[in-house]
N, C-alpha and C positions, 0 to 999 in steps of 0.2 A: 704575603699571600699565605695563607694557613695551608695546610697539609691535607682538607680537604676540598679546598677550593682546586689543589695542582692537582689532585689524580683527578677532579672533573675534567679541566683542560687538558690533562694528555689523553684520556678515555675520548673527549670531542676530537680530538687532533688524530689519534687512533681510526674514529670511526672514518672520517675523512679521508684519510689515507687510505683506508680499503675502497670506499665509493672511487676514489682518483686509478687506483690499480685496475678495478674491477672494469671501467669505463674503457681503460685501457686495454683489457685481456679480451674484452668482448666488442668492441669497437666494428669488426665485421661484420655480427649481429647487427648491431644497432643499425650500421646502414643503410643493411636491408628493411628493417622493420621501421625505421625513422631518418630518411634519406631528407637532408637539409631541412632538417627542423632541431630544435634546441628541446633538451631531455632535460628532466631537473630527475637528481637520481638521490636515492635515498635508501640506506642499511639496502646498497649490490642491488638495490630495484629499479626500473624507472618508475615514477610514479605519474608524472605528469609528460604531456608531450606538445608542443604547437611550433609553426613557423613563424612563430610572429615569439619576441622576446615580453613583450607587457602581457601578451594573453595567456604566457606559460604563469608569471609571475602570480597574474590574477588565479588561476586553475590551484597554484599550489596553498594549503591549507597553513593558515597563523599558528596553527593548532602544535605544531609536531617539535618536540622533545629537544630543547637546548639546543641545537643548532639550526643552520639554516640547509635546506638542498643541496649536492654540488649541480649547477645548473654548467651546460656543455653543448655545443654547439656540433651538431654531426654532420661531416660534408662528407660526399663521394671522393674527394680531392682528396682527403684525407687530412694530416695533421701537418706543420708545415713549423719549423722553429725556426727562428733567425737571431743566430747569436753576435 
């Protein structure tokens, strides 16, 4: 891997990281504003929104910059891990 191919992938791995945090520090918000629907979220924004997972997919544009969406699923239940 050349040396500018790694700092692309840790800048994407980067960007990711903040959409996953940001999801997470705002996640009250979202509730209320997209209560059991699935957000595809992009550079800390939502950009797209639907209850249905293919209609989000279809809504988000081919168009946007080296990666993909973090797409996230928002419940009133909240977030549930099982280790």
């Amino acid at each position: 891997m050349s040396v500018a191919q790694n700092r692309l992938y840790r800048k994407m791995f980067e960007e990711g990281r903040r959409d996953r945090e940001w999801f997470l520090m705002n996640y009250q918000e979202l509730v209320r504003e997209y209560p059991e629907e699935f957000v595809a979220i992009w550079d800390e924004n939502v950009i797209a929104d639907s209850p249905d997972l293919e209609e989000l997919k279809d809504k988000i544009s081919t168009n946007l910059k080296r990666r993909k969406p973090l797409i996230k699923y928002v419940s009133r239940e909240g977030i549930e891990l099982i280790l």
